[in-house]
C-alpha positions, -999 to 999 in steps of 0.1 A, spaced: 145 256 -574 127 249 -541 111 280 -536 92 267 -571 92 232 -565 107 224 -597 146 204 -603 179 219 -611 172 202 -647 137 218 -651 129 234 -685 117 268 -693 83 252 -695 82 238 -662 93 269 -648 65 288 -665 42 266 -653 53 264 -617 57 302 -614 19 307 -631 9 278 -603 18 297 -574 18 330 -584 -19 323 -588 -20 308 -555 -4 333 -539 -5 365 -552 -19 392 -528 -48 399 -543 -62 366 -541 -58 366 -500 -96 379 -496 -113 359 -466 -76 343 -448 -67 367 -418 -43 391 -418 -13 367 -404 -18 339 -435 -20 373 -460 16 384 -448 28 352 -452 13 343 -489 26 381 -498 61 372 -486 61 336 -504 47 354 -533 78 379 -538 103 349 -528 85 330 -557 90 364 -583 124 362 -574 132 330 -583 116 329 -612 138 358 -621 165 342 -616 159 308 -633 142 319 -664 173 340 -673 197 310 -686 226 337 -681 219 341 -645 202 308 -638 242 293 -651 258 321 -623 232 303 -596 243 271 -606 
């Protein structure tokens, strides 16, 4: 729930829309002009992010998180 920013009550919307946020924000691709040390780190936030959106959006493993 941190890595997205969202509450433990958040709805599958709110997921979406946090995940599409920073996904946006930090996929690799869109790390053109930083140097190569803020790249790493937005690649490495960016797969954290995946993952817990994989994790929440499933309500069967989202309940075994919980």
């Amino acid at each position: 729930y941190e890595r997205l920013g969202v509450s433990e009550f958040a709805s599958e919307g709110e997921l979406k829309a946090a995940f599409k946020g920073l996904s946006l924000q930090l996929h690799p691709d869109k790390q053109s002009g930083k140097t190569d040390a803020e790249a790493a780190t937005a690649k490495a936030r960016y797969f954290e992010v995946v993952d817990a959106f994989t994790v929440l959006i499933d309500l069967p493993t989202r309940r075994v998180y919980d």
